[in-house]
LUMLUMDREN-2810 file (N, C-alpha, C; in Angstrom, 1 decimal):
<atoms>
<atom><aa>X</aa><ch>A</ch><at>N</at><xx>-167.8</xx><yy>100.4</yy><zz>-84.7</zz></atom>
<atom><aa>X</aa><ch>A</ch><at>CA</at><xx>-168.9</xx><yy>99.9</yy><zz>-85.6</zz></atom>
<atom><aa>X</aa><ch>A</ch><at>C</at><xx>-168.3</xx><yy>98.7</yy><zz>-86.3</zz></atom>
<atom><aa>X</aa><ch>A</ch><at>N</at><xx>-168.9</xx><yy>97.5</yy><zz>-85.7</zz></atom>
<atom><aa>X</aa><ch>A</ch><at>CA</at><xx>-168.3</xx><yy>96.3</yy><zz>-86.7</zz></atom>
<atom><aa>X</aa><ch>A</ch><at>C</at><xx>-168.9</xx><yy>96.4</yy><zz>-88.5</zz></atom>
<atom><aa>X</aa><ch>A</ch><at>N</at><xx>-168.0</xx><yy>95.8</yy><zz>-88.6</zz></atom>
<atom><aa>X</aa><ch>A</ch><at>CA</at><xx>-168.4</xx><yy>95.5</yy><zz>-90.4</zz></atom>
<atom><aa>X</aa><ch>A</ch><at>C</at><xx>-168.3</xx><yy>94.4</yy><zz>-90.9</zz></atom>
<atom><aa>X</aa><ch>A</ch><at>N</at><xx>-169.5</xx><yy>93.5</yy><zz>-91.0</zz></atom>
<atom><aa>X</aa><ch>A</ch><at>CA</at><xx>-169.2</xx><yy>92.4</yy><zz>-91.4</zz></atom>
<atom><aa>X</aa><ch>A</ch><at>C</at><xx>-168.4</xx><yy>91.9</yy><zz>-93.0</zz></atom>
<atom><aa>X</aa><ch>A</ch><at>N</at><xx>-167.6</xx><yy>90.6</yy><zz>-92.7</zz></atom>
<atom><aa>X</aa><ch>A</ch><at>CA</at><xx>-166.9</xx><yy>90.4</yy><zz>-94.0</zz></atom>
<atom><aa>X</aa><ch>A</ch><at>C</at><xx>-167.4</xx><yy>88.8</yy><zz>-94.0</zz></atom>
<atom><aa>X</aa><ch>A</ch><at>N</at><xx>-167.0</xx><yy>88.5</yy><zz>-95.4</zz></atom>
<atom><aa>X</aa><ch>A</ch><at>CA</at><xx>-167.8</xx><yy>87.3</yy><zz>-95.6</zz></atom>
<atom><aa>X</aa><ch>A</ch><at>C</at><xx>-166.0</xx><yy>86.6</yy><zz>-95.0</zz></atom>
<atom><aa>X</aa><ch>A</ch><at>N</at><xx>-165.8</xx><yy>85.0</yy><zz>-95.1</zz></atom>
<atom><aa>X</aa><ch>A</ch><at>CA</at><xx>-164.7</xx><yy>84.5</yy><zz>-94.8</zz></atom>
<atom><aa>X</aa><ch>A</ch><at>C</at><xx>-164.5</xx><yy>84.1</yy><zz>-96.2</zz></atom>
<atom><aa>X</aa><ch>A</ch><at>N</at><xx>-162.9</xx><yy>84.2</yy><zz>-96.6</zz></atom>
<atom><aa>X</aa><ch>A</ch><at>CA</at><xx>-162.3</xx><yy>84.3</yy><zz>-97.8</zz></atom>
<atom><aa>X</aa><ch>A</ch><at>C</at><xx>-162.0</xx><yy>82.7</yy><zz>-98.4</zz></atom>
<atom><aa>X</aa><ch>A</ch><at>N</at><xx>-162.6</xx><yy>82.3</yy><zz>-99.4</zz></atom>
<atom><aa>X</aa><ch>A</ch><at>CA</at><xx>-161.9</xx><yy>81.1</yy><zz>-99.6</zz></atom>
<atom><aa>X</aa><ch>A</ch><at>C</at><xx>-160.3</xx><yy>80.6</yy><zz>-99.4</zz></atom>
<atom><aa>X</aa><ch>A</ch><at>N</at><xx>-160.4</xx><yy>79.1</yy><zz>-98.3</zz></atom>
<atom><aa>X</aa><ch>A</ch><at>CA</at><xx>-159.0</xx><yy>78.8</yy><zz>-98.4</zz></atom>
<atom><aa>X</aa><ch>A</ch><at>C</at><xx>-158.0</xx><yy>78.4</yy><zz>-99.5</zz></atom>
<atom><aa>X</aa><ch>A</ch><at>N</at><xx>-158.9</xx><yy>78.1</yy><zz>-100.4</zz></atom>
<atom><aa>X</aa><ch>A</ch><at>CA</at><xx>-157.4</xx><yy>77.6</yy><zz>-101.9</zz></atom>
<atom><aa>X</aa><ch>A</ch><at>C</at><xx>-158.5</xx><yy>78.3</yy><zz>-102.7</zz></atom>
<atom><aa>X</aa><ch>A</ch><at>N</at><xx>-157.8</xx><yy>79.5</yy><zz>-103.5</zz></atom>
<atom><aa>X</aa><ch>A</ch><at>CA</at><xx>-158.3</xx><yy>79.5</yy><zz>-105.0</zz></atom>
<atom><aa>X</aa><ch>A</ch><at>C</at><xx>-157.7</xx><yy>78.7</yy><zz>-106.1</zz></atom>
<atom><aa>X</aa><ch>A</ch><at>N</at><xx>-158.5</xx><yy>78.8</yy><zz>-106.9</zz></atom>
<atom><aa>X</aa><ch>A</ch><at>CA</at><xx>-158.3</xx><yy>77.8</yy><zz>-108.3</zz></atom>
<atom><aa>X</aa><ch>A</ch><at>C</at><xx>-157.5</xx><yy>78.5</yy><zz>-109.2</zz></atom>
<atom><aa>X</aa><ch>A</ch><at>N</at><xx>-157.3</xx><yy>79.8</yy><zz>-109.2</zz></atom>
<atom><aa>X</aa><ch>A</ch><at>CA</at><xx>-156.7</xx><yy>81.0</yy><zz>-109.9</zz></atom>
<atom><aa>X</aa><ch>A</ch><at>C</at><xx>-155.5</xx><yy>80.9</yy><zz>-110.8</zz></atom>
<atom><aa>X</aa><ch>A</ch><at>N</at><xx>-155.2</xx><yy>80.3</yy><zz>-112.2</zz></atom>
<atom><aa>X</aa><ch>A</ch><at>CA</at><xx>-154.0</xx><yy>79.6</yy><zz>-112.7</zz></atom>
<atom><aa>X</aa><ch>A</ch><at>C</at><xx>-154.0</xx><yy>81.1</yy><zz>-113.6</zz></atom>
<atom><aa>X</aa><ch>A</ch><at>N</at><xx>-152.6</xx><yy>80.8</yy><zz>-113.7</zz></atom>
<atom><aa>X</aa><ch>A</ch><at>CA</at><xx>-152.2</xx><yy>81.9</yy><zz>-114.9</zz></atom>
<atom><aa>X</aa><ch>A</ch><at>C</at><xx>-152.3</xx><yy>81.1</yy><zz>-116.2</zz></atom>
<atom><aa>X</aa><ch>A</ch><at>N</at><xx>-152.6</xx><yy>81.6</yy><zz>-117.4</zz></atom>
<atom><aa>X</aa><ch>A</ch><at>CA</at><xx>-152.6</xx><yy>81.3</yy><zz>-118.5</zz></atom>
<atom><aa>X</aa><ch>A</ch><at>C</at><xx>-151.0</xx><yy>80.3</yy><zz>-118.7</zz></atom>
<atom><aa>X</aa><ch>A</ch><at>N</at><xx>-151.2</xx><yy>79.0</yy><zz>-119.6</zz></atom>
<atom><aa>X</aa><ch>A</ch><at>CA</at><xx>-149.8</xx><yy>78.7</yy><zz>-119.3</zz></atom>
<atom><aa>X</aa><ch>A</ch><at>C</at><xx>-149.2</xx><yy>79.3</yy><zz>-120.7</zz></atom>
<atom><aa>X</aa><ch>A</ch><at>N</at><xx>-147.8</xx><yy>79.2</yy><zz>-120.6</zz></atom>
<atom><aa>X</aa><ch>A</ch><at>CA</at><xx>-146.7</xx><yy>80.0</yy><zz>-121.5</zz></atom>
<atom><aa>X</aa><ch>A</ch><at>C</at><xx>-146.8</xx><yy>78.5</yy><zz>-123.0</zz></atom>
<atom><aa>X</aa><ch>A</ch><at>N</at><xx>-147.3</xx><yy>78.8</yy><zz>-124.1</zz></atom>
<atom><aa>X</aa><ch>A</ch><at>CA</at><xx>-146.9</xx><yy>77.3</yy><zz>-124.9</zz></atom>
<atom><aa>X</aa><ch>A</ch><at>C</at><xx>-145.5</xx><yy>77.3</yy><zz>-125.4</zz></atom>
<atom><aa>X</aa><ch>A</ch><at>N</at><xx>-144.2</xx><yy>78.4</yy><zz>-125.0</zz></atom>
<atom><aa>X</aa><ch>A</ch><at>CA</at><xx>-143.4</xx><yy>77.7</yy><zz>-125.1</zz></atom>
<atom><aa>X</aa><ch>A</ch><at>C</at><xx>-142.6</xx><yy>76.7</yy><zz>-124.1</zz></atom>
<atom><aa>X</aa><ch>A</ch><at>N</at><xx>-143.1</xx><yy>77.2</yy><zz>-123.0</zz></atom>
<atom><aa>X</aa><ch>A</ch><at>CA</at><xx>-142.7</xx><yy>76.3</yy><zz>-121.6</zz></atom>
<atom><aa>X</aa><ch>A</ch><at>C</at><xx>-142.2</xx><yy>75.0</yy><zz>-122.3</zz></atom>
<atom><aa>X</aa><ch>A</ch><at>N</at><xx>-143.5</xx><yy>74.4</yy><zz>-122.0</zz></atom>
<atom><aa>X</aa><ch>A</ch><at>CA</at><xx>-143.9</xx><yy>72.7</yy><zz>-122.2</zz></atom>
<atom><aa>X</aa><ch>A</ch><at>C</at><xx>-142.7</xx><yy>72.0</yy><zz>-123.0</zz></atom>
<atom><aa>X</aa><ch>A</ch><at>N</at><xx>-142.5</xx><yy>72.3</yy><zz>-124.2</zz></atom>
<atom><aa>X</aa><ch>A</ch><at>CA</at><xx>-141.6</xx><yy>71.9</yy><zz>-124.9</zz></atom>
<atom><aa>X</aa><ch>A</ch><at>C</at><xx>-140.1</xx><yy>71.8</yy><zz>-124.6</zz></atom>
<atom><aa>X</aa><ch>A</ch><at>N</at><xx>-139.9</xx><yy>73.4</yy><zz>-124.0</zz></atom>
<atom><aa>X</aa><ch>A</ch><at>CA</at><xx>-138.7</xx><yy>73.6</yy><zz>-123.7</zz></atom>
<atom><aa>X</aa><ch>A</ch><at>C</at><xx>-138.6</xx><yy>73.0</yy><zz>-122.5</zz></atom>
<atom><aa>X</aa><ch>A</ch><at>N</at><xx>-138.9</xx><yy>72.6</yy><zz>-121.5</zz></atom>
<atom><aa>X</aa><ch>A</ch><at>CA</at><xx>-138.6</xx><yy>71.6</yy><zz>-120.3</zz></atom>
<atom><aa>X</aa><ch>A</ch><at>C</at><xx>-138.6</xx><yy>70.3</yy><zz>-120.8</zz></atom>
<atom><aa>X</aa><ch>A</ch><at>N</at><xx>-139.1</xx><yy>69.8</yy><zz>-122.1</zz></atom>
<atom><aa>X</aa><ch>A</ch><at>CA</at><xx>-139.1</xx><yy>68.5</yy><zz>-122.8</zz></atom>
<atom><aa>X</aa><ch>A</ch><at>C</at><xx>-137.8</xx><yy>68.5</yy><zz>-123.1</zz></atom>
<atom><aa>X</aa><ch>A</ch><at>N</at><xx>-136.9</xx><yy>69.2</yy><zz>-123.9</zz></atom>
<atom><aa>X</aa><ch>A</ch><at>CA</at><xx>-136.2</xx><yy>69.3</yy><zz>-125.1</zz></atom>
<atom><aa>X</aa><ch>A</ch><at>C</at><xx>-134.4</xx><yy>69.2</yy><zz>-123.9</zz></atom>
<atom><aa>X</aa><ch>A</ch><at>N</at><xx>-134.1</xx><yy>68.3</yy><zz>-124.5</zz></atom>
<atom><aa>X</aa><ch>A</ch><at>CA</at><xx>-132.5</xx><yy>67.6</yy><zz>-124.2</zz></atom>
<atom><aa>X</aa><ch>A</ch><at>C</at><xx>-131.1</xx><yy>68.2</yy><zz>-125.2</zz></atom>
<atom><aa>X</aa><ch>A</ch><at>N</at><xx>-130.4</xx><yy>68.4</yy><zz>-124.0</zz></atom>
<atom><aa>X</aa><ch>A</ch><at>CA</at><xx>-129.3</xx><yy>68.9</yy><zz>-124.8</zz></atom>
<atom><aa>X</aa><ch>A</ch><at>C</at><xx>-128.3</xx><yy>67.5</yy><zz>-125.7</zz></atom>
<atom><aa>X</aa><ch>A</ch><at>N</at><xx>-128.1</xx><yy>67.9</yy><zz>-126.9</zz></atom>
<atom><aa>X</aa><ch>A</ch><at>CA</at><xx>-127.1</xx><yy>66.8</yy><zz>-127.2</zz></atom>
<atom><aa>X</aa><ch>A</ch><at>C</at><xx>-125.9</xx><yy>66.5</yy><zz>-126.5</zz></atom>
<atom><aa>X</aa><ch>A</ch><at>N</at><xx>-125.1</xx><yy>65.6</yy><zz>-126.6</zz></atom>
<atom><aa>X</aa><ch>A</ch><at>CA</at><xx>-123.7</xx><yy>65.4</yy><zz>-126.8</zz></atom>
<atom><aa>X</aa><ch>A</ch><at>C</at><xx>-122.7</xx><yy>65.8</yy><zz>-127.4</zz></atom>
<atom><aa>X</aa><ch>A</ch><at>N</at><xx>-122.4</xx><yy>67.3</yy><zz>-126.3</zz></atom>
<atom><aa>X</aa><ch>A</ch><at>CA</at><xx>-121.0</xx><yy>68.0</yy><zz>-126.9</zz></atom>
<atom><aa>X</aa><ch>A</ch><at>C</at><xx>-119.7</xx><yy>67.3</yy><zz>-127.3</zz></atom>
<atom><aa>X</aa><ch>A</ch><at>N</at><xx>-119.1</xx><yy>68.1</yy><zz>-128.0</zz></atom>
<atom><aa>X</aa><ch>A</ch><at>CA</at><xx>-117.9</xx><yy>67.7</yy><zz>-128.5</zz></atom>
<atom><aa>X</aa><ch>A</ch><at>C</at><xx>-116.9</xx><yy>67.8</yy><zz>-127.5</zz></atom>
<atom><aa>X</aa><ch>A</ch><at>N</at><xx>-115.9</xx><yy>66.3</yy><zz>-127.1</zz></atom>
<atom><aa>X</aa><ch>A</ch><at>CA</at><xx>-115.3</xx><yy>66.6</yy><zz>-126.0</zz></atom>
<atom><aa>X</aa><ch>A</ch><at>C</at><xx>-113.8</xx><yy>67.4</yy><zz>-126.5</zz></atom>
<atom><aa>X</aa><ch>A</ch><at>N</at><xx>-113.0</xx><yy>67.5</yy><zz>-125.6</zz></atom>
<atom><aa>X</aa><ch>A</ch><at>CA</at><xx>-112.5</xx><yy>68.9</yy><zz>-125.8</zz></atom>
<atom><aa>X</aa><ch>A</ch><at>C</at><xx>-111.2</xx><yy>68.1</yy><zz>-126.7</zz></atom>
<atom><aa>X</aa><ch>A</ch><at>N</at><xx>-110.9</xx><yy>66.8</yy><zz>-126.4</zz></atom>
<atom><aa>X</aa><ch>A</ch><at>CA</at><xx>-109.8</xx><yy>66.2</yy><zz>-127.1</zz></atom>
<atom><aa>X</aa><ch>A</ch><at>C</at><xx>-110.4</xx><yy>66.1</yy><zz>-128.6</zz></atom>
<atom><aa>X</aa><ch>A</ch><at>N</at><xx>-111.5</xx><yy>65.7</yy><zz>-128.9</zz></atom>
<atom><aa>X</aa><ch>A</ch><at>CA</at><xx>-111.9</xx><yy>66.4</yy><zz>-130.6</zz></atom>
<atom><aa>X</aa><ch>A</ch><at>C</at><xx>-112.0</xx><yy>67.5</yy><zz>-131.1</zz></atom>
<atom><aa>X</aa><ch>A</ch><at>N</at><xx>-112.3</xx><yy>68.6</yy><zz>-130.1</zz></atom>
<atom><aa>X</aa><ch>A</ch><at>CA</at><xx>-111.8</xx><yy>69.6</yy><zz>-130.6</zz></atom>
<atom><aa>X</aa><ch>A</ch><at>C</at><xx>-110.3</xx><yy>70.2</yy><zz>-130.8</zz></atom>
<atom><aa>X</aa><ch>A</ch><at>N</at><xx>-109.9</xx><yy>70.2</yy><zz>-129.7</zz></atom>
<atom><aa>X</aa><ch>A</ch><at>CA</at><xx>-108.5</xx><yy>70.5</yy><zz>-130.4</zz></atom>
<atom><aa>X</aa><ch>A</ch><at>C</at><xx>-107.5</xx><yy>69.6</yy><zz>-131.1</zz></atom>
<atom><aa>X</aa><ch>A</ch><at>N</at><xx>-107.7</xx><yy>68.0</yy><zz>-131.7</zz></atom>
<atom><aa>X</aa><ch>A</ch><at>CA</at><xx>-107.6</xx><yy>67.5</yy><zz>-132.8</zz></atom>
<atom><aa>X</aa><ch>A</ch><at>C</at><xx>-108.0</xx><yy>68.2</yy><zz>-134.1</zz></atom>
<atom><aa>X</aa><ch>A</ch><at>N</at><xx>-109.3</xx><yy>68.8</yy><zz>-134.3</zz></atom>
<atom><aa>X</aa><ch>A</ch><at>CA</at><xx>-109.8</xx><yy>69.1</yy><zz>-135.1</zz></atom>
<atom><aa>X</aa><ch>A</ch><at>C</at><xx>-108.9</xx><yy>70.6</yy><zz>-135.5</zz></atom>
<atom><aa>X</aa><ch>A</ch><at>N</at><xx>-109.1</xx><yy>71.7</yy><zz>-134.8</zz></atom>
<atom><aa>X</aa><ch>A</ch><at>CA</at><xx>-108.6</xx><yy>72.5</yy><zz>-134.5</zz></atom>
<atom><aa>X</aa><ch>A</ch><at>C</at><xx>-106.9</xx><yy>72.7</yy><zz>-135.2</zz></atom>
<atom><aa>X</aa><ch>A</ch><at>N</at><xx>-106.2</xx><yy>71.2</yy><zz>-134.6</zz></atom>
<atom><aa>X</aa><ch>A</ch><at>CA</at><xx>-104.9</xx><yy>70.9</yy><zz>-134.5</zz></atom>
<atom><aa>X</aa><ch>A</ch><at>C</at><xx>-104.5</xx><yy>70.4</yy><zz>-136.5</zz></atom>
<atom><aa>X</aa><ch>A</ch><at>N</at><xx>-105.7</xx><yy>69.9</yy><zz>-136.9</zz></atom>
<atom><aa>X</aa><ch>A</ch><at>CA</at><xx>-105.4</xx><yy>69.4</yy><zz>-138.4</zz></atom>
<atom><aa>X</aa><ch>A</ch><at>C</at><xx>-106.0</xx><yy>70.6</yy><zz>-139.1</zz></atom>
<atom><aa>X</aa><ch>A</ch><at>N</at><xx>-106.8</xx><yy>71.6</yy><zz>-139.0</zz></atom>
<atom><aa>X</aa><ch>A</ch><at>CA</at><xx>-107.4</xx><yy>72.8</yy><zz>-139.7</zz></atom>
<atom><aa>X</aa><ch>A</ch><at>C</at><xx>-106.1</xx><yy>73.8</yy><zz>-139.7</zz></atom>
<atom><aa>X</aa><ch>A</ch><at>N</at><xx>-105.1</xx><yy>73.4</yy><zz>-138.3</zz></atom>
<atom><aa>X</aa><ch>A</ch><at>CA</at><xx>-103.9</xx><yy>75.2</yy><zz>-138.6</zz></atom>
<atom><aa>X</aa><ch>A</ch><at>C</at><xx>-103.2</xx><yy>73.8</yy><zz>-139.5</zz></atom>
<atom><aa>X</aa><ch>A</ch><at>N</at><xx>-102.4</xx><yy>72.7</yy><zz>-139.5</zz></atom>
<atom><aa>X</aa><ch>A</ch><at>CA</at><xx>-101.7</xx><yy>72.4</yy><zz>-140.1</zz></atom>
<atom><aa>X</aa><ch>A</ch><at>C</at><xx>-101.8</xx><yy>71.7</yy><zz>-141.5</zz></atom>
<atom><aa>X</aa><ch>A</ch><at>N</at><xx>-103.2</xx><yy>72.5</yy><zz>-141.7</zz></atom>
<atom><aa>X</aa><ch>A</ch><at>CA</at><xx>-103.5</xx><yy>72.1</yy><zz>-143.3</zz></atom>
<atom><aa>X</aa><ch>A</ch><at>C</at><xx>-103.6</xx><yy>73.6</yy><zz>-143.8</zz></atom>
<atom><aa>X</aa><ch>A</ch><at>N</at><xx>-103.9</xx><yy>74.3</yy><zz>-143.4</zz></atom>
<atom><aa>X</aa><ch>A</ch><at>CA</at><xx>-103.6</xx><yy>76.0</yy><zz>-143.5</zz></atom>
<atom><aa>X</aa><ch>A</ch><at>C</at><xx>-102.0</xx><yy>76.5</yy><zz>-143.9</zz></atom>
<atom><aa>X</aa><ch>A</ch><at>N</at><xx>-101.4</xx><yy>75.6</yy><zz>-142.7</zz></atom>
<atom><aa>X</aa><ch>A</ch><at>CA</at><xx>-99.7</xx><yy>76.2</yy><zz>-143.3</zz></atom>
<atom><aa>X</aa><ch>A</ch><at>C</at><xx>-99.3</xx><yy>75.0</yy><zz>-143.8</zz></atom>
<atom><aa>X</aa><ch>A</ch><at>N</at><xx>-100.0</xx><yy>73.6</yy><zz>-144.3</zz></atom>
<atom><aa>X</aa><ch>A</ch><at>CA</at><xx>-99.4</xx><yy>73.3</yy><zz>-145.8</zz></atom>
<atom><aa>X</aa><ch>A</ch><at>C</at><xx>-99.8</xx><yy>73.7</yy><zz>-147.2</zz></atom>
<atom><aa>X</aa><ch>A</ch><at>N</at><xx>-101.2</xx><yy>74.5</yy><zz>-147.1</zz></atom>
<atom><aa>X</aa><ch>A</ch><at>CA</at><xx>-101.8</xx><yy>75.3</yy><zz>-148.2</zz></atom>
<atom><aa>X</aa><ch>A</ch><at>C</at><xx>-101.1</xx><yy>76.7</yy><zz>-148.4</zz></atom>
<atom><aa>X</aa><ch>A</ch><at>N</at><xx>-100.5</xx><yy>77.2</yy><zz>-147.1</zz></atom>
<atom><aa>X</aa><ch>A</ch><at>CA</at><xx>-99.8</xx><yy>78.5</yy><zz>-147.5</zz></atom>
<atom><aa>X</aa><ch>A</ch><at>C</at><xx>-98.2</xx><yy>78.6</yy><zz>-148.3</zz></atom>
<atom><aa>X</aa><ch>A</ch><at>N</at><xx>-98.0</xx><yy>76.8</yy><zz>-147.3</zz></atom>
<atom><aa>X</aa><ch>A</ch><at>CA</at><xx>-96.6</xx><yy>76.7</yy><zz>-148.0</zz></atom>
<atom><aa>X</aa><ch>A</ch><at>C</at><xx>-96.2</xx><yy>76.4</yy><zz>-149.4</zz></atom>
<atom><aa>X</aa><ch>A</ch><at>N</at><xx>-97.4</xx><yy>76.2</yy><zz>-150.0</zz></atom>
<atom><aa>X</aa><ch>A</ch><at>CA</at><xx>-97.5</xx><yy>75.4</yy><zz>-150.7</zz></atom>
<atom><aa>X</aa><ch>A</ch><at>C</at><xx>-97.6</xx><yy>76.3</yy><zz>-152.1</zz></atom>
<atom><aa>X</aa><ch>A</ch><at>N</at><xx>-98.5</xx><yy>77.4</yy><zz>-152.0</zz></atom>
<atom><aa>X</aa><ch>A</ch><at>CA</at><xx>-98.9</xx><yy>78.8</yy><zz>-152.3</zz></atom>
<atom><aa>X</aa><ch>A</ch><at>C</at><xx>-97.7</xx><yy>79.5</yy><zz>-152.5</zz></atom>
<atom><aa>X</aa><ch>A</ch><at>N</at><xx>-96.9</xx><yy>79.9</yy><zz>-151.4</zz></atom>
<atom><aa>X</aa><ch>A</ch><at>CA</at><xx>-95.8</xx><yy>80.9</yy><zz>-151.6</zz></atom>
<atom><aa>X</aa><ch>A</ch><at>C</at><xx>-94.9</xx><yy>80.0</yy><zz>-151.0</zz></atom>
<atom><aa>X</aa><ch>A</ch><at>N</at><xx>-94.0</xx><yy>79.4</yy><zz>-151.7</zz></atom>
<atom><aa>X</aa><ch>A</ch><at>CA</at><xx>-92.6</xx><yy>78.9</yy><zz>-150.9</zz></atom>
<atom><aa>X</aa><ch>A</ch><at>C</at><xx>-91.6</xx><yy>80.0</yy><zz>-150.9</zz></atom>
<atom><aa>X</aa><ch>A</ch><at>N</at><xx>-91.3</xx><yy>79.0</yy><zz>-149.7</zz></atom>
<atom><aa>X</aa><ch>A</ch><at>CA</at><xx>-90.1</xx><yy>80.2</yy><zz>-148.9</zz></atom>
<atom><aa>X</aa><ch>A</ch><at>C</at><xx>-88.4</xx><yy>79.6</yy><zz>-149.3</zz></atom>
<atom><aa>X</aa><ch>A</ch><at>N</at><xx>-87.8</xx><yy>80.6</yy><zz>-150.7</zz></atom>
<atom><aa>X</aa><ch>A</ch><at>CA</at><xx>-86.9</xx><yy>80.4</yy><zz>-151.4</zz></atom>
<atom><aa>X</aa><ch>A</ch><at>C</at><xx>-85.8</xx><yy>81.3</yy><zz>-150.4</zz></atom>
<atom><aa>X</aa><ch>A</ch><at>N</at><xx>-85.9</xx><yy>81.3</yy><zz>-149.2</zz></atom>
<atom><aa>X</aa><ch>A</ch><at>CA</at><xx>-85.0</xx><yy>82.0</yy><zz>-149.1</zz></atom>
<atom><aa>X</aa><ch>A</ch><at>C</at><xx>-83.3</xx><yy>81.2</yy><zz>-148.3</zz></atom>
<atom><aa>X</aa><ch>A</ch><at>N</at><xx>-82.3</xx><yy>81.6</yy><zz>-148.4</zz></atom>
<atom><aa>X</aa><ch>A</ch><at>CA</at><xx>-81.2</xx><yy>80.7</yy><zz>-148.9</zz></atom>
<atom><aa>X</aa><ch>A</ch><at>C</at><xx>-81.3</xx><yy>79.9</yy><zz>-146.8</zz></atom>
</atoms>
């Protein structure tokens, strides 16, 4: 027993609602990291201001 079917549209139009944080976030650029020789300069003047503040704090009287 045939049963007729209608023929199915080739392209539906059917969008999903879009996301509003998408948009922006595919806009949005990363800055300009800190390259690694400024960091461990920085790094390198933070421990050796730490042990002139400790030295400085408690000297070491010992003979």
């Amino acid at each position: 027993m045939p049963q007729f079917t209608s023929p199915r549209p080739l392209k539906l139009n059917v969008r999903k609602p879009r996301n509003p944080f998408v948009a922006p976030a595919l806009k949005r650029q990363a800055g300009r990291h800190q390259s690694p020789q400024d960091a461990h300069a920085q790094r390198q003047q933070a421990r050796l201001e730490l042990r002139r503040q400790l030295r400085d704090r408690f000297p070491d009287d010992s003979p």
